[in-house]
C-alpha positions as CSV (number, residue, x, y, z in Angstrom):
1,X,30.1,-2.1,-4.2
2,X,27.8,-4.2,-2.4
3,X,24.4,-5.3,-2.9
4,X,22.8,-2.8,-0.2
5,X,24.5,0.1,-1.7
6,X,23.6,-0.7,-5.4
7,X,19.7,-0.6,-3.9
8,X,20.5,2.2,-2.0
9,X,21.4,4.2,-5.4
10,X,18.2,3.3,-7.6
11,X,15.1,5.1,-7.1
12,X,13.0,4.4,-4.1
13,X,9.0,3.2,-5.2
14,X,8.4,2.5,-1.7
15,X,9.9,5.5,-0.3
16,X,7.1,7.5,1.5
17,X,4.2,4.7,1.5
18,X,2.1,5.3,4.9
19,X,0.3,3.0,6.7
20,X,-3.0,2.1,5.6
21,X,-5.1,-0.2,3.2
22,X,-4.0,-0.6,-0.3
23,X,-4.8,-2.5,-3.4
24,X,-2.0,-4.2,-5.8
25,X,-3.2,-5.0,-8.5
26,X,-1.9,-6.6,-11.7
27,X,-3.3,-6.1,-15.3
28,X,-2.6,-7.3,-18.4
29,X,-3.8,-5.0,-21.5
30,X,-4.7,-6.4,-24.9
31,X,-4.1,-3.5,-27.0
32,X,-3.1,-3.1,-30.5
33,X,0.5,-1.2,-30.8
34,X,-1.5,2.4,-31.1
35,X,-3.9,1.7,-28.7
36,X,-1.2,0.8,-26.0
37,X,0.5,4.0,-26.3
38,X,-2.4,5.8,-25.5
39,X,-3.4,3.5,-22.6
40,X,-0.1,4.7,-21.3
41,X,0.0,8.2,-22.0
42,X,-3.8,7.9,-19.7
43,X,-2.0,6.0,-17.4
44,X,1.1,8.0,-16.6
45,X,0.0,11.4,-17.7
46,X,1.9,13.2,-20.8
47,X,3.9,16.6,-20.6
48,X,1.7,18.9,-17.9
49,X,-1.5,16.6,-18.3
50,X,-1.4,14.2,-15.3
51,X,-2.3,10.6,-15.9
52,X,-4.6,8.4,-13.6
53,X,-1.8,7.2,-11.3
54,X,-0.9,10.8,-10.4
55,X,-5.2,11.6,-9.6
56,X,-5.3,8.7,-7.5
57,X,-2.1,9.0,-5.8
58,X,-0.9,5.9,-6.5
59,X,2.4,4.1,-8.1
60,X,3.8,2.0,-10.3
61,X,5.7,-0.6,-8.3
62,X,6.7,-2.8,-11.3
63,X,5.8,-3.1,-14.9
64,X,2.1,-3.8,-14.7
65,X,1.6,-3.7,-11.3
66,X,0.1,-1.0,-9.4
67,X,-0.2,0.1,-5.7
68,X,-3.5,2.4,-5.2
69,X,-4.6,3.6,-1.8
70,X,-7.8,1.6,-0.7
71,X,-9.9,4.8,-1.2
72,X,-8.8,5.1,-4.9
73,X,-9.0,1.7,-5.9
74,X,-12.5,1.4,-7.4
75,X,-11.4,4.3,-9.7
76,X,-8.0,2.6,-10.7
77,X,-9.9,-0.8,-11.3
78,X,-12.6,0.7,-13.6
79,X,-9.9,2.8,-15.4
80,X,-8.4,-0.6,-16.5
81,X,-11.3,-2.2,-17.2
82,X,-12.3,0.2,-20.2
83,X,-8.6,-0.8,-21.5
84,X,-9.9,-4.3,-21.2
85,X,-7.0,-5.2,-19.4
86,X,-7.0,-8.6,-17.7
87,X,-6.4,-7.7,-13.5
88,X,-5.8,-9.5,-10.7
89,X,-5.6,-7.8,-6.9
90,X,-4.8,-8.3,-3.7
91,X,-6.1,-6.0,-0.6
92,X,-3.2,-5.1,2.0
93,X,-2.4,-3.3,5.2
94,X,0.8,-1.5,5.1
95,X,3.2,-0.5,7.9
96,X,1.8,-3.3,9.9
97,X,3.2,-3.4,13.0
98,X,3.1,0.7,13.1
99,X,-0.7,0.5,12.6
100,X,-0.5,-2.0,15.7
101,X,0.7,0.5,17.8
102,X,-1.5,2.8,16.6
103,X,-4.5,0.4,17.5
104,X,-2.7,0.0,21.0
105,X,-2.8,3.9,21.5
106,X,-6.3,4.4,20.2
107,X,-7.8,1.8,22.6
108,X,-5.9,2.7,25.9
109,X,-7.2,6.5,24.9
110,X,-11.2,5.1,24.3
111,X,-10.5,2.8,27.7
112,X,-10.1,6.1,29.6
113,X,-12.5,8.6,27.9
114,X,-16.1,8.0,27.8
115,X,-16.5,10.8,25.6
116,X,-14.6,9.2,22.3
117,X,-16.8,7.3,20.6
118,X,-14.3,6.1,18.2
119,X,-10.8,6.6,16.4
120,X,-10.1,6.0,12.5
121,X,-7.3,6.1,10.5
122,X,-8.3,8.3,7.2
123,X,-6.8,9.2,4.2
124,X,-6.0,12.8,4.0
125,X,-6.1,13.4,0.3
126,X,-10.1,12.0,1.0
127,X,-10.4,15.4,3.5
128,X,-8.6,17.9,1.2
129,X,-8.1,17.8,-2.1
130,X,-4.7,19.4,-2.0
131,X,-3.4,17.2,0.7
132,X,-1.0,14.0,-0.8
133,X,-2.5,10.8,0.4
134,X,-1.2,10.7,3.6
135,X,-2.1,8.7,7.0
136,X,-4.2,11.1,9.2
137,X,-6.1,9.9,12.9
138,X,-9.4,11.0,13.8
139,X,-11.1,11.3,16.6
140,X,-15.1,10.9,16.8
141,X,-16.0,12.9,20.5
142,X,-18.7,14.4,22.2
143,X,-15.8,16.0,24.5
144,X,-15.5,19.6,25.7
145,X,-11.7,20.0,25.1
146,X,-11.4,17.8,22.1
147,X,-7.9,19.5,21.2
148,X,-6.3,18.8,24.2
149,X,-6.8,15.1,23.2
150,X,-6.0,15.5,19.6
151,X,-2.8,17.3,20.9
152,X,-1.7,15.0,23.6
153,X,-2.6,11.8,21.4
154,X,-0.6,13.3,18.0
155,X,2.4,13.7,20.0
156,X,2.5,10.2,21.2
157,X,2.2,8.5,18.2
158,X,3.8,11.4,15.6
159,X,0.8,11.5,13.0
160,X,-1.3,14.1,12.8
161,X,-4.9,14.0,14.6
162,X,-7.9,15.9,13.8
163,X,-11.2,15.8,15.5
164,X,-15.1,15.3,14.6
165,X,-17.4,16.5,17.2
166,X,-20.4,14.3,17.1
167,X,-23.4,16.6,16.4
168,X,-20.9,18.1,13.7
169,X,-21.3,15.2,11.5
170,X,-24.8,16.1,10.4
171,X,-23.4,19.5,9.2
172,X,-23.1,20.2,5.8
173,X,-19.7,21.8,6.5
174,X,-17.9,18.5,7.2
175,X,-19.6,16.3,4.6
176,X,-15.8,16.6,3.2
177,X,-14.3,14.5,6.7
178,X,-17.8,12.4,6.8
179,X,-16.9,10.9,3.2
180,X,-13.4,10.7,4.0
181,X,-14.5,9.0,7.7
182,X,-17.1,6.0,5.8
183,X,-14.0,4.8,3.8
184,X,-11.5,5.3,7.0
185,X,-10.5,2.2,9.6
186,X,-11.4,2.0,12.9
187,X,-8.2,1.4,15.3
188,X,-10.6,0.1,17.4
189,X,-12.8,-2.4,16.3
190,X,-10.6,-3.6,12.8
191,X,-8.7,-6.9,13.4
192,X,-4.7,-7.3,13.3
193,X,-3.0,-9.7,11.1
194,X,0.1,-11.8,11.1
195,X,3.1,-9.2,8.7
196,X,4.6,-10.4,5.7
197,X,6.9,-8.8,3.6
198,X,6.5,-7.3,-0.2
199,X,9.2,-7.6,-2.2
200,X,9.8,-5.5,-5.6
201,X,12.7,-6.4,-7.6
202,X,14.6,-6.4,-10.8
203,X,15.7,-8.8,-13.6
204,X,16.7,-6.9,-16.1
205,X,20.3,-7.7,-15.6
206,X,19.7,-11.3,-16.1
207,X,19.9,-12.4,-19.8
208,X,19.7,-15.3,-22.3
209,X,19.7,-18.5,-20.5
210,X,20.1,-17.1,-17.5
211,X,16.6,-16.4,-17.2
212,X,15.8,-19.8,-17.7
213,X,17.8,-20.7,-14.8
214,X,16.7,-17.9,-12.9
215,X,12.9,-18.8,-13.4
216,X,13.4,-22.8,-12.2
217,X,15.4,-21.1,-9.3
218,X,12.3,-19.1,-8.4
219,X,9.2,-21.4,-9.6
220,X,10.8,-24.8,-9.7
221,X,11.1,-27.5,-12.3
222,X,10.0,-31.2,-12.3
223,X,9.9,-32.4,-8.8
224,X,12.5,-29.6,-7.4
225,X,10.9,-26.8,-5.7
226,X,11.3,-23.1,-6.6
227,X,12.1,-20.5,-3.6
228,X,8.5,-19.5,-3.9
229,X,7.1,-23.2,-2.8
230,X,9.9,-24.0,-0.3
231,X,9.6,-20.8,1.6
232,X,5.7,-20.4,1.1
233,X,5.7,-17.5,-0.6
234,X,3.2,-15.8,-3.5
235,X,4.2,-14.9,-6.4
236,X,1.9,-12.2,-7.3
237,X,3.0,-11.2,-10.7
238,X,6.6,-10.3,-12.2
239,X,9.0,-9.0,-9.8
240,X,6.5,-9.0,-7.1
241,X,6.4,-11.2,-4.4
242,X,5.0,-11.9,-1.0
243,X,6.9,-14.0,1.9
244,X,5.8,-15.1,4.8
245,X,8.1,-13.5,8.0
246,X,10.0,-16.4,8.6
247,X,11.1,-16.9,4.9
248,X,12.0,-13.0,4.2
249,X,16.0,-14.0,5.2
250,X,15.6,-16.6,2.8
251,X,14.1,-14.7,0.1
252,X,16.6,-11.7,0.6
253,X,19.8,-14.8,0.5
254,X,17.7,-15.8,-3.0
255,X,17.8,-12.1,-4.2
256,X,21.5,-11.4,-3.6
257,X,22.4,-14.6,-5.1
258,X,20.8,-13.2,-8.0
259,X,22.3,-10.1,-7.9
260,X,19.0,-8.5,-8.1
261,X,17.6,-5.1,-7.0
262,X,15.0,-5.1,-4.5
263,X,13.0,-3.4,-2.5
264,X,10.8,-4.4,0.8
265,X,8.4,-3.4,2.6
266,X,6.1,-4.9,6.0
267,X,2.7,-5.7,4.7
268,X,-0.7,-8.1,5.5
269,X,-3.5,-9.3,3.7
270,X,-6.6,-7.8,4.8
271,X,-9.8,-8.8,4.5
């Protein structure tokens, strides 16, 4: 059995991950025995009660590291925070090169209509609260046919698009899609950055002083670079790693020499 069908039989944690901003972050609780089973029954929810990760739609890429849509982030930090947990985070764009196209078809539509004032890319769990967090396009017009455009623009680019008339804004009727539209992107004004790639992987086949080896492989030792410093990667916490595009072949080679389980996906840093 080879590597890519091993992967291909574990559970998927990136599986289903839209474009959009995103927060990792990595925490480190300091919790007595009792405490820390408490911390994650709150965390991951406990027969029918759902846990924080399940209200904010976000995951748990690897053990204490979590993935938390931009809009949800402030909730998922402070959550931590009254653990007293130790975090770290880094903000990212995923689906890069998707949202790129996505920029390109949002400013060739504004270039020819007068009458859209702008496009963002919004969080549908934000608009309804029964909707999964989800990538959703809106358009901001003062058009007379609006869904034409939200139509002929949803089939181009396969996501769904909803529209916001401009003197609907100040209606308490949308104050839902206004909140959800303040912590939206604009395709048209937000910048572009150079991918990288995320990777998630496994060491728990790796034992005794294996690990050793595998950790001077990965970090270094003495004057001999690790993979992380000779490809320029981060290593952002424990089985999570960022690489630079040119050193993701590299990194994969690294992996498979390992015989580690591993999952990618395109991200950048944003800002």
């Amino acid at each position: 059995m080879s590597l890519g069908q091993k992967v291909a039989d574990q559970p998927k944690k990136l599986v289903g991950i839209g474009i959009g901003r995103y927060t990792l972050i990595s925490y480190s609780p300091k919790l007595s025995s009792s405490e820390l089973v408490k911390f994650h029954y709150a965390l991951l929810g406990r027969g029918k009660q759902p846990g924080l990760l399940r209200k904010t739609h976000s995951i748990k890429l690897a053990n204490s590291v979590i993935l938390a849509p931009k809009a949800y982030s402030k909730e998922v930090l402070d959550f931590l925070r009254t653990w007293k947990c130790n975090i770290s985070t880094k903000e990212i764009i995923n689906k890069v090169s998707d949202e790129k196209k996505l920029q390109q078809a949002a400013k060739k539509l504004v270039a020819k209509r007068r009458d859209i004032s702008d496009v963002l890319l919004v969080d549908a769990s934000l608009i309804s609260k029964k909707a999964k967090s989800s990538p959703v396009v809106c358009l901001l017009t003062h058009s007379k046919t609006p869904q034409r455009i939200a139509q002929n623009l949803q089939s181009e680019i396969g996501l769904p698009v909803i529209f916001v008339q401009a003197d609907q804004l100040f209606t308490p009727k949308y104050s839902s899609i206004v909140d959800a539209l303040k912590q939206g992107t604009s395709l048209i004004t937000s910048k572009t950055f150079a991918p990288k790639t995320l990777f998630v992987y496994s060491t728990k086949h790796i034992k005794g002083s294996d690990k050793v080896r595998f950790f001077y492989d990965l970090k270094g030792r003495g004057k001999q670079k690790g993979i992380i410093e000779s490809t320029r990667s981060e290593f952002f916490a424990k089985s999570v790693i960022i690489a630079p595009s040119k050193s993701v072949e590299a990194m994969q080679k690294f992996l498979t020499k390992w015989k580690c389980q591993y999952e990618k996906m395109e991200v950048a840093e944003s800002v």
